[in-house]
Backbone bond lengths (Angstrom), bond angles and torsions (degrees), N, CA, C in turn:
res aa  C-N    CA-C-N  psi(-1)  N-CA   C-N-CA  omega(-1)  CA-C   N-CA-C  phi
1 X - - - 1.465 - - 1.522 111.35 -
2 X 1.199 113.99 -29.61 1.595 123.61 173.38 1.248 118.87 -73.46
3 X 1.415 133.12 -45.29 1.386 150.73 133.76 1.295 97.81 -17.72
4 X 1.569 128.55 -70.81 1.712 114.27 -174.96 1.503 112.59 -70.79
5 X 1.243 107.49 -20.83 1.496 75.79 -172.80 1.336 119.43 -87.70
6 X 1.605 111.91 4.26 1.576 117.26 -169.94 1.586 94.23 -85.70
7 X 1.293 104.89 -42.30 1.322 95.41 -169.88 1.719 123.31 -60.96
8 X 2.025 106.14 -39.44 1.206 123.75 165.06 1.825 113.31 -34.14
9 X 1.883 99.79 -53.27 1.566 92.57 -173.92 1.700 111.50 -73.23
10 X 1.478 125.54 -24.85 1.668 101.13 -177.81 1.326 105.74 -91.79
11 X 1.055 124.65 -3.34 1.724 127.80 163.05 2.036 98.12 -63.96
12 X 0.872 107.36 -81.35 1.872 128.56 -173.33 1.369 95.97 -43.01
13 X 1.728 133.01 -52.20 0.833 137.27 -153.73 1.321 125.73 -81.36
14 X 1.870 106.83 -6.00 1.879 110.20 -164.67 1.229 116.21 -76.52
15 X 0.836 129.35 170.32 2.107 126.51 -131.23 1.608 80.24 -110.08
16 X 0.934 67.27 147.88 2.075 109.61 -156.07 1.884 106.67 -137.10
17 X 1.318 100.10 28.71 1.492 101.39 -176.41 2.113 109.15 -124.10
18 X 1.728 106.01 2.34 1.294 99.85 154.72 1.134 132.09 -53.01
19 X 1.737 142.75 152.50 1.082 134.62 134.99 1.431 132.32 -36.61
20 X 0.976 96.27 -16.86 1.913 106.36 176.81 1.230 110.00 -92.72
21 X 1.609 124.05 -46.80 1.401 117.50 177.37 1.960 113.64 -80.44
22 X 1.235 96.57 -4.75 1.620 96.43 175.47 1.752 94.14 -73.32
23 X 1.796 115.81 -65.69 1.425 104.17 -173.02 1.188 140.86 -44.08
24 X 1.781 98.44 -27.46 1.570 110.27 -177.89 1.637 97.20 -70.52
25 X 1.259 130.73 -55.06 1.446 136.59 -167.53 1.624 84.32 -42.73
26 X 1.211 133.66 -80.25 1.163 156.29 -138.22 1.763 96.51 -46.81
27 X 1.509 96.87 -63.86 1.739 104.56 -157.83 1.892 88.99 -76.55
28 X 1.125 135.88 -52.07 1.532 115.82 144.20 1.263 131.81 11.09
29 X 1.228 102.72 -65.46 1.813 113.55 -165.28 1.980 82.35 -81.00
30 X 1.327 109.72 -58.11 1.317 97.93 -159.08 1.420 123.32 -41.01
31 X 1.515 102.66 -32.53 1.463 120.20 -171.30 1.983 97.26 -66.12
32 X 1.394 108.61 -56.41 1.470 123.86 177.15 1.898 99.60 -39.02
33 X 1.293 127.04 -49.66 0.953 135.57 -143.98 1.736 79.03 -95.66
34 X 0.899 143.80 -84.47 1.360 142.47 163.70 1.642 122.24 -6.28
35 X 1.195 121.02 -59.16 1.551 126.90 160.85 1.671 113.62 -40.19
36 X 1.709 89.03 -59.64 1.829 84.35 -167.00 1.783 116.05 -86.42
37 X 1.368 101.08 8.34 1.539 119.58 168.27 2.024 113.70 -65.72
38 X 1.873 80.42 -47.65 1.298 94.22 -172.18 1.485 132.05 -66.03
39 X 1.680 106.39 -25.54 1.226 140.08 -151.67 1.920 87.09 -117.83
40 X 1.370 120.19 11.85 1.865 103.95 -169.39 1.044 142.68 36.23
41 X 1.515 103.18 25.57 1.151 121.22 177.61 1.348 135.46 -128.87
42 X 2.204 102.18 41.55 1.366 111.76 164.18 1.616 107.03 -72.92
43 X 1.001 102.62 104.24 2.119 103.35 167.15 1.297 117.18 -114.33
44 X 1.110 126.74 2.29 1.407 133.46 -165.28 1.946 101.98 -64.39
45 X 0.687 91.21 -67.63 1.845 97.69 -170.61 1.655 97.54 -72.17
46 X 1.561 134.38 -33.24 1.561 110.55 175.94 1.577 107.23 -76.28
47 X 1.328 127.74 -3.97 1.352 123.19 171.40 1.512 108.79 -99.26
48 X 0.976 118.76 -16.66 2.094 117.55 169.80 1.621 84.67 -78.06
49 X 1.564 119.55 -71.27 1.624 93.97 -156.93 1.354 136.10 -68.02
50 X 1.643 109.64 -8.59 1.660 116.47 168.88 1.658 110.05 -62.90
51 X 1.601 105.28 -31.78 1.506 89.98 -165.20 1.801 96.94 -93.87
52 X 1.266 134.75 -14.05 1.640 137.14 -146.74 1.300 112.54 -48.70
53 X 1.577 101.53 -50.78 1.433 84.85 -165.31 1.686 122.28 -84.91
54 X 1.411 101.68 34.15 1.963 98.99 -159.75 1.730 78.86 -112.92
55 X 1.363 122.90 108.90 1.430 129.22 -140.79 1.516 80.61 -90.51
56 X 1.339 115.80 -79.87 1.259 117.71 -179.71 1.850 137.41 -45.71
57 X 1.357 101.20 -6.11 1.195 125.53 145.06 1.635 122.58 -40.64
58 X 1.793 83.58 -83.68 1.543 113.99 -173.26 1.869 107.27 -46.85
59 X 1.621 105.06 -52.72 1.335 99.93 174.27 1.226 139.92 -59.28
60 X 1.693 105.01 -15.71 1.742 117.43 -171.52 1.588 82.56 -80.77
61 X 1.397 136.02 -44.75 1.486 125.49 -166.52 1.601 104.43 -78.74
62 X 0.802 118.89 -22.75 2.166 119.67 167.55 1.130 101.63 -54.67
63 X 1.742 109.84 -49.53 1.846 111.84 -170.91 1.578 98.65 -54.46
64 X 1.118 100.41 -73.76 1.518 121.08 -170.84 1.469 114.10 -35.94
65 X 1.283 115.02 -35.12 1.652 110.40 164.99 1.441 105.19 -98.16
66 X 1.282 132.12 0.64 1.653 93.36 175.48 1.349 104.99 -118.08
67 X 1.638 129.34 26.37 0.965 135.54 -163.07 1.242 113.90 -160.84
68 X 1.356 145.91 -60.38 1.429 134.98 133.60 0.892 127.53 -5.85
69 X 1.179 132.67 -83.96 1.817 142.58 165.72 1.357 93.92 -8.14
70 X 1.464 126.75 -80.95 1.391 127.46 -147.24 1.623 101.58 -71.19
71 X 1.134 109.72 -63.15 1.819 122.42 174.75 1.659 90.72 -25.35
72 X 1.262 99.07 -84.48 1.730 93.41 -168.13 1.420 139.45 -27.58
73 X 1.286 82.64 -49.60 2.053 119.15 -166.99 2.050 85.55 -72.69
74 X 1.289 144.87 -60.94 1.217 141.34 -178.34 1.716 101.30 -67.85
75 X 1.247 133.31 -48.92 1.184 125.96 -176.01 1.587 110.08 -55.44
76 X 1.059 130.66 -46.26 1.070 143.99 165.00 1.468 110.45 -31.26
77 X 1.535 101.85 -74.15 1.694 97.71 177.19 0.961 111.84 -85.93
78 X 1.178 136.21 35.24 1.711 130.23 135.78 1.170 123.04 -73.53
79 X 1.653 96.69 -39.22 1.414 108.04 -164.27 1.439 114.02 -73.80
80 X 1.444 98.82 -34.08 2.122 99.48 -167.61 1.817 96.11 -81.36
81 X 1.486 109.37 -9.11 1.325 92.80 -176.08 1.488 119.79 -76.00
82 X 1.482 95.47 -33.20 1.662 118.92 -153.28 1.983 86.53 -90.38
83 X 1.408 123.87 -43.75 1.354 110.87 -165.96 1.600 105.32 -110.76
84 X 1.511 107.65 -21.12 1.510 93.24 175.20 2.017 115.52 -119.94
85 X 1.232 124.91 40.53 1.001 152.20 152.19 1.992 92.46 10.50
86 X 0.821 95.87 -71.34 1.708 100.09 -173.23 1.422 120.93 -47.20
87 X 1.333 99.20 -25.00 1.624 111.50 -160.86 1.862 99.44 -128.84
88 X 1.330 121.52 9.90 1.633 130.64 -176.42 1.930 74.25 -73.41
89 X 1.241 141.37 -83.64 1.048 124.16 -136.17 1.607 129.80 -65.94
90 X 1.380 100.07 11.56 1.600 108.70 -151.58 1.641 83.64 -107.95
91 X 1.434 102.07 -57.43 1.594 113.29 -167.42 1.810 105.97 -80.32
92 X 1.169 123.37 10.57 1.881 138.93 146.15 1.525 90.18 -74.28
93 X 0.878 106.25 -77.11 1.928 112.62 -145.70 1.698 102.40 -57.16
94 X 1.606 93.73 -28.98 1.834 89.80 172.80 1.661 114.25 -64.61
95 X 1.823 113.55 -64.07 1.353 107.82 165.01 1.272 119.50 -40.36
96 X 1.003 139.76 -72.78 1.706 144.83 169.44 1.424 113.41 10.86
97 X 1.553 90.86 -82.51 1.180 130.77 173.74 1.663 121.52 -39.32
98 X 1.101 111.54 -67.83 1.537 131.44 165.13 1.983 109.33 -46.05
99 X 1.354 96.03 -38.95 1.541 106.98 -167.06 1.727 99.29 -73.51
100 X 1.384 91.48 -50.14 1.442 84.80 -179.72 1.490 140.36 -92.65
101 X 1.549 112.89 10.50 1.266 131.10 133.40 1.560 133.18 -89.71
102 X 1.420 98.24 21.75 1.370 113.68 164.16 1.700 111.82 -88.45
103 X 1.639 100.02 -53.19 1.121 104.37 170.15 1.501 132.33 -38.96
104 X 1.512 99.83 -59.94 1.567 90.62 158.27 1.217 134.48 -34.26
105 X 1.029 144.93 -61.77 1.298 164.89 178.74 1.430 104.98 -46.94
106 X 1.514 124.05 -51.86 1.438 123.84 169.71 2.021 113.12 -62.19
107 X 1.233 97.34 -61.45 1.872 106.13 157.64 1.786 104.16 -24.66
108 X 1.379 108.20 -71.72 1.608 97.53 -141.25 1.459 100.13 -108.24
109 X 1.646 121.36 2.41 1.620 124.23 162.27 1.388 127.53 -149.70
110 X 1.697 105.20 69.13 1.160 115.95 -178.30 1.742 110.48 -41.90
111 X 1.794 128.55 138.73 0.820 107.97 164.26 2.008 115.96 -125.95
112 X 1.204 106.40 163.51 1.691 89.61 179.63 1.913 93.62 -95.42
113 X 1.425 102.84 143.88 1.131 105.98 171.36 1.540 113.98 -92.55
114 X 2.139 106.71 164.06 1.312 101.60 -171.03 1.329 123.46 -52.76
115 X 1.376 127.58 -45.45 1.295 126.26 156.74 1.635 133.55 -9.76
116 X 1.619 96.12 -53.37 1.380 101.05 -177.61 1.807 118.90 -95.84
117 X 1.667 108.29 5.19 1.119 108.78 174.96 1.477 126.55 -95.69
118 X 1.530 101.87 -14.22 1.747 115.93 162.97 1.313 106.52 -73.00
119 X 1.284 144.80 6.71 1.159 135.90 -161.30 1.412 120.34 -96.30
120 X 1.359 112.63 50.36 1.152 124.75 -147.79 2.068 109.75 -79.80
121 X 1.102 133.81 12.85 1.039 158.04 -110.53 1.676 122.13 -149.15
122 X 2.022 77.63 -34.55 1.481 90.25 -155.93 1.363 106.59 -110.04
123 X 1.352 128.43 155.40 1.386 132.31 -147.70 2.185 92.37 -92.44
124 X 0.987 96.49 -31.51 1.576 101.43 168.05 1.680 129.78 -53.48
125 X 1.458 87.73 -61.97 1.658 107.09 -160.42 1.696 86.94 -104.47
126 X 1.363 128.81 -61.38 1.421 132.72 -170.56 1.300 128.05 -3.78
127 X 1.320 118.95 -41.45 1.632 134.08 -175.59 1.566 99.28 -80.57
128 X 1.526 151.64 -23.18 0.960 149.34 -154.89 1.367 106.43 -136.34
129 X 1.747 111.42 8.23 1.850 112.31 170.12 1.258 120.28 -70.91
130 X 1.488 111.96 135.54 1.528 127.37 179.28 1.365 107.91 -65.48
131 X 1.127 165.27 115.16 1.193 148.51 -154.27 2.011 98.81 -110.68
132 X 0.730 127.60 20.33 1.444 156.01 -169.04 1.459 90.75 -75.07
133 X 1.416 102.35 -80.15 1.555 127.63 -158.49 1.314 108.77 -78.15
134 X 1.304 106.29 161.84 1.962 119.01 156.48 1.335 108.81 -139.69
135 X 1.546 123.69 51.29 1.051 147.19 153.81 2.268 105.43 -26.34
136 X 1.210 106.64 100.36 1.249 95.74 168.51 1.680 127.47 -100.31
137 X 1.329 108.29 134.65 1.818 120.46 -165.36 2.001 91.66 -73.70
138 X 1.098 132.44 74.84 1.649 158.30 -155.38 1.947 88.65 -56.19
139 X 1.563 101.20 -48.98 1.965 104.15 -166.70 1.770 89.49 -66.38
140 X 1.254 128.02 -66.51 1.293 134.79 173.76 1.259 117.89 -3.89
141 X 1.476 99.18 -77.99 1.818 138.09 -154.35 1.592 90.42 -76.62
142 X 1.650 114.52 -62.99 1.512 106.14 -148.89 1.709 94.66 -97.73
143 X 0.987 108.85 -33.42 1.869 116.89 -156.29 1.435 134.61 113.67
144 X 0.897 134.38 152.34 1.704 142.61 -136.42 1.371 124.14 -168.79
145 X 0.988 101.91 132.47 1.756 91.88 160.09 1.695 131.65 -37.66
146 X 1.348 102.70 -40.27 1.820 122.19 158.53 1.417 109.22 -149.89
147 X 0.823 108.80 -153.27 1.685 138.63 178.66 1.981 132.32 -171.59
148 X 1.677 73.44 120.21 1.978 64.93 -178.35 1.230 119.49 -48.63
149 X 1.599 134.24 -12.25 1.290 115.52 -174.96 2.119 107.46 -96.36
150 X 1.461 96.09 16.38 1.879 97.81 176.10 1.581 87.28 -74.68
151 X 1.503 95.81 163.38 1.463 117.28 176.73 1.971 107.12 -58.00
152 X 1.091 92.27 -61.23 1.787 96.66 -168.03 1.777 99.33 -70.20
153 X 1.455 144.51 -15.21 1.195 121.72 174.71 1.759 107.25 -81.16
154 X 1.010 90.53 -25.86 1.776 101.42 -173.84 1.731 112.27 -46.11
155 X 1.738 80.10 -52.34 2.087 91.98 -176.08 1.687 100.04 -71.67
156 X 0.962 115.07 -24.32 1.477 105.38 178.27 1.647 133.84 -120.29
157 X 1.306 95.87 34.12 1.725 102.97 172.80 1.558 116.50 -167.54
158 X 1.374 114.54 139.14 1.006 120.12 -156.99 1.539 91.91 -99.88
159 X 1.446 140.64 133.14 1.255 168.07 -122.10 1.200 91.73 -112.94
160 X 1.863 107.76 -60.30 1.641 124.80 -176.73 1.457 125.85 -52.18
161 X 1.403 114.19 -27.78 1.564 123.67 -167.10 1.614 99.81 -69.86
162 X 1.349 117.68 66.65 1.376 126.67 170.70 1.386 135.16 -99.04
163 X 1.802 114.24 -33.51 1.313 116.30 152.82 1.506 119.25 -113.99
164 X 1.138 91.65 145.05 1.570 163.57 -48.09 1.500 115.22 -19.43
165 X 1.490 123.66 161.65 1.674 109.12 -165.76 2.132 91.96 -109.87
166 X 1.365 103.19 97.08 1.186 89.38 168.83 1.326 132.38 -43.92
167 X 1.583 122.04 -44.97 0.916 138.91 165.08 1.829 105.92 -19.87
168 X 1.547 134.22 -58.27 0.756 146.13 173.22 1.559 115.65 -70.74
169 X 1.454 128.83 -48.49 1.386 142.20 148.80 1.638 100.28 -17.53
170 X 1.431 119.08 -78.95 1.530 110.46 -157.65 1.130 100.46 -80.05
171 X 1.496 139.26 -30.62 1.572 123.91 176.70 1.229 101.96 -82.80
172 X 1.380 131.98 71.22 1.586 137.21 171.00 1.418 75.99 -149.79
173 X 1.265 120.33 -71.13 1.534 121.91 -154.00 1.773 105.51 -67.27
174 X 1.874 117.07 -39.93 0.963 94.82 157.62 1.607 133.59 -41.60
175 X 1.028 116.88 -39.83 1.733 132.00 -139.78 2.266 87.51 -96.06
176 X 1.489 111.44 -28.42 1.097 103.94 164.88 1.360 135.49 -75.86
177 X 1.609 103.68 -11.71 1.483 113.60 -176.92 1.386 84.35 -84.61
178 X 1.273 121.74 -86.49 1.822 107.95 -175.43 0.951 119.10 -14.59
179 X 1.232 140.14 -76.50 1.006 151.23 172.73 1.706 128.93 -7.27
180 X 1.434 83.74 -57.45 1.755 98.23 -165.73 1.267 98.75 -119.54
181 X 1.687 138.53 34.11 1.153 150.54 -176.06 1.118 115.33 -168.14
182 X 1.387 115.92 10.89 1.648 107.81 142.39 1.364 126.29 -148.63
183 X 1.137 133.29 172.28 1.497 121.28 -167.50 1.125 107.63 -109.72
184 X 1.367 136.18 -18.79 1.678 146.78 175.39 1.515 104.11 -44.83
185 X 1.132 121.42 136.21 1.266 137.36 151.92 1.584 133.19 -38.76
186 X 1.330 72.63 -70.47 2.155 82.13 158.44 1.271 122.22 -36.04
187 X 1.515 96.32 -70.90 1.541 107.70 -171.70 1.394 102.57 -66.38
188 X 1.362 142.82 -53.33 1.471 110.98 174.67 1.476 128.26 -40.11
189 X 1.297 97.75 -50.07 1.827 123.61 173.68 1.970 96.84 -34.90
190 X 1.361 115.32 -54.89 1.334 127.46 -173.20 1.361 99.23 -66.49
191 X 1.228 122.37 -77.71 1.360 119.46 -175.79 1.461 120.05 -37.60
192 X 1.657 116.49 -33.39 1.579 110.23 178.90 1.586 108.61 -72.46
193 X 1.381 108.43 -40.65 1.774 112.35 179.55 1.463 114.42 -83.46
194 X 1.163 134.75 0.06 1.659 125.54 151.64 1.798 129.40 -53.26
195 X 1.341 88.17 -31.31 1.219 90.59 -174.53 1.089 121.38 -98.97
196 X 1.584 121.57 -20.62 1.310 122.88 155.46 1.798 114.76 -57.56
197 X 1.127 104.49 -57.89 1.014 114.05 -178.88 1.709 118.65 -34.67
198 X 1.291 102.21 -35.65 1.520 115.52 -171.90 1.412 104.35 -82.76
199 X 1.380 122.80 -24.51 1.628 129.57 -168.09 1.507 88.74 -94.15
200 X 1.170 132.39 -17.37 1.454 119.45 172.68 1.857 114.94 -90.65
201 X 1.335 100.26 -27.12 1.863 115.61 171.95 1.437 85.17 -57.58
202 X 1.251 121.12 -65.15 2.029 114.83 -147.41 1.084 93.33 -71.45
203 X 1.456 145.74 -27.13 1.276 119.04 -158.45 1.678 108.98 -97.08
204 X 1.298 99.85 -46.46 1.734 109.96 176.49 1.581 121.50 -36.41
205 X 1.661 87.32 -52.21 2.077 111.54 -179.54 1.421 94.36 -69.10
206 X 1.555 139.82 -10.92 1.536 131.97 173.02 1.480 100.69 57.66
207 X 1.714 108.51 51.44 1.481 125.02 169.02 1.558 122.90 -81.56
208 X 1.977 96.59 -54.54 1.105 99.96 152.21 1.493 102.61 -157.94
209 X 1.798 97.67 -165.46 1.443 122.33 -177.80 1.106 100.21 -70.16
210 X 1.462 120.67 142.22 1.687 125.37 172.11 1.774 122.57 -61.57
211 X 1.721 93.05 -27.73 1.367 99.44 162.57 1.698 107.58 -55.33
212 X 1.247 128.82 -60.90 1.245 108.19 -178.89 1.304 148.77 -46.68
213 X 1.801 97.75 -6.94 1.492 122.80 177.50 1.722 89.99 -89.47
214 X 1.178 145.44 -14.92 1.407 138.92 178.03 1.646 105.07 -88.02
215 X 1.578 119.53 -32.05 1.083 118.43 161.33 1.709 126.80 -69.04
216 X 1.099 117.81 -40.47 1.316 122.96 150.57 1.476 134.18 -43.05
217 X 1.321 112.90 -44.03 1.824 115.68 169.40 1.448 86.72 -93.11
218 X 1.427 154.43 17.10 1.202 130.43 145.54 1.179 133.34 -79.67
219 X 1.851 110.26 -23.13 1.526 121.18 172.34 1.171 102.81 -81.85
220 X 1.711 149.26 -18.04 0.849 167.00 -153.20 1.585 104.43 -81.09
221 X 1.166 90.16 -83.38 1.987 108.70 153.22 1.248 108.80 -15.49
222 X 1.243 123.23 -94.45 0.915 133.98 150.50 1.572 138.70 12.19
223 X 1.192 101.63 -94.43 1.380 126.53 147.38 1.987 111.98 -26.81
224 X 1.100 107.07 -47.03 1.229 115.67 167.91 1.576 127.78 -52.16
225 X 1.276 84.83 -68.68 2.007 96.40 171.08 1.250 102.69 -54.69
226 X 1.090 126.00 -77.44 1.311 126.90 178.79 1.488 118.92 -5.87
227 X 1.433 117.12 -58.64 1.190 109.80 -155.31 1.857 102.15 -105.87
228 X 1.349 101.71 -22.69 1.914 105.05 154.49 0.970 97.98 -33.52
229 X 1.453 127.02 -83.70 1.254 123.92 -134.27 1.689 122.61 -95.28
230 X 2.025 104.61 9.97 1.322 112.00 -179.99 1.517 103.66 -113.47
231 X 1.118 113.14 -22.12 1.447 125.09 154.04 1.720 133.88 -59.31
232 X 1.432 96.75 -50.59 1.403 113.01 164.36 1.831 110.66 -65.86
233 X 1.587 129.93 -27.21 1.076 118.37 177.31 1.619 91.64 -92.88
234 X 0.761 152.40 -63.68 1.916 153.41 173.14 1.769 88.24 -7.62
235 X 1.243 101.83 -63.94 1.659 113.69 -150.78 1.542 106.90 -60.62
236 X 1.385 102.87 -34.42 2.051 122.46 -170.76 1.877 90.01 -88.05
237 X 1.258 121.71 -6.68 1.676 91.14 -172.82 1.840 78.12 -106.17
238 X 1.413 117.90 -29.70 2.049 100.48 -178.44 1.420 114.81 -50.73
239 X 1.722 87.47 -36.34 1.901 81.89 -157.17 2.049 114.28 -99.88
240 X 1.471 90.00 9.23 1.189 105.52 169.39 1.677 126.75 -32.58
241 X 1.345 147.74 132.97 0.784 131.69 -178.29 1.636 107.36 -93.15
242 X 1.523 119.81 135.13 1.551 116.42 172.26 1.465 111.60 -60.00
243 X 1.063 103.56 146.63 1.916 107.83 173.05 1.197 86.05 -92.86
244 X 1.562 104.02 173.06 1.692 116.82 159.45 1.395 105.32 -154.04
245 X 1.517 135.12 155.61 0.890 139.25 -155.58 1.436 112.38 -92.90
């Protein structure tokens, strides 16, 4: 799992600070911004500015995405390892899986997030601002655990790795381990509201497009079949019966 995730970060992580990979992000989003235009369903910025000015609000949802996400997403696989042992290999191969058709998606469609398209200001992004929006950068403005614009997140994260929104990816898969690994009420109850919860973190913090939360339960999907049906053949060659002649 350490092995993937190193590899996940210099894959996710390749520098995303050309002029060329800024435009591609850019005309990206436009296209993103274009779809959910079409469909009436740009909400991204009337749901940041109803909630903006409730500061301490805004910051409990910064926490919640730059720190939750991960807590969860590792608590998780502690947990199915340590209590559900039988079923740790199925619900790996799903994350895995999902993770690494995430990657793709960062590889072959960098996107700029809303955050970085109000940024009209800035000697980076400025030439390619939507002037539409007032998308606010929430870690920036209100405060955070970090911020992509500190020195040390900069060298190590790519801004662009927006579709699919993992963020949404692992709180699906979290919310499926609950789900289908325990019988408590609560915890289903939990598992159904994590993931909402998380599609309301990305959008508020102007992380990303909600479409990217559709790209996220799509690797998910995904990720799913996948491992049904490599698991289910694993499982049919153990319990196979020997012939004999």
């Amino acid at each position: 799992m350490l092995g993937l995730y190193v590899i996940y970060g210099q894959i996710r992580n390749a520098n995303d600070s050309s002029q060329q990979a800024v435009e591609k992000a850019y005309e990206n989003a436009e296209r993103i911004i274009s779809i959910e235009e079409k469909l009436g369903l740009l909400v991204e910025n009337a749901v940041q500015n109803f909630f903006i000015d409730h500061t301490v609000f805004i910051q409990f949802w910064n926490l919640y995405y730059g720190f939750f996400h991960f807590a969860a997403t590792i608590g998780a696989l502690i947990a199915i390892y340590l209590y559900r042992p039988k079923t740790y290999g199925y619900w790996r191969t799903v994350g895995i899986s999902a993770t690494g058709l995430a990657l793709i998606g960062y590889a072959t469609f960098p996107l700029m997030p809303p955050r970085l398209v109000s940024k009209c200001k800035d000697d980076v992004y400025g030439s390619m601002c939507d002037e539409r929006f007032t998308f606010v950068d929430t870690v920036v403005e209100m405060g955070g655990l970090w911020s992509f614009e500190s020195e040390g997140m900069a060298a190590v994260s790519n801004q662009f790795a927006a579709m699919p929104s993992l963020h949404i990816g692992w709180a699906l898969w979290c919310g499926l381990i609950l789900f289908k690994e325990s019988s408590a009420l609560w915890a289903k109850m939990v598992a159904i509201a994590y993931p909402i919860l998380t599609l309301f973190a990305i959008v508020v913090t102007a992380n990303h497009w909600w479409l990217d939360a559709i790209g996220g339960a799509f690797v998910v999907g995904l990720g799913v079949v996948f491992a049904t049906i490599l698991h289910s053949r694993i499982n049919a060659s153990i319990f196979k019966k020997p012939e004999f002649s």
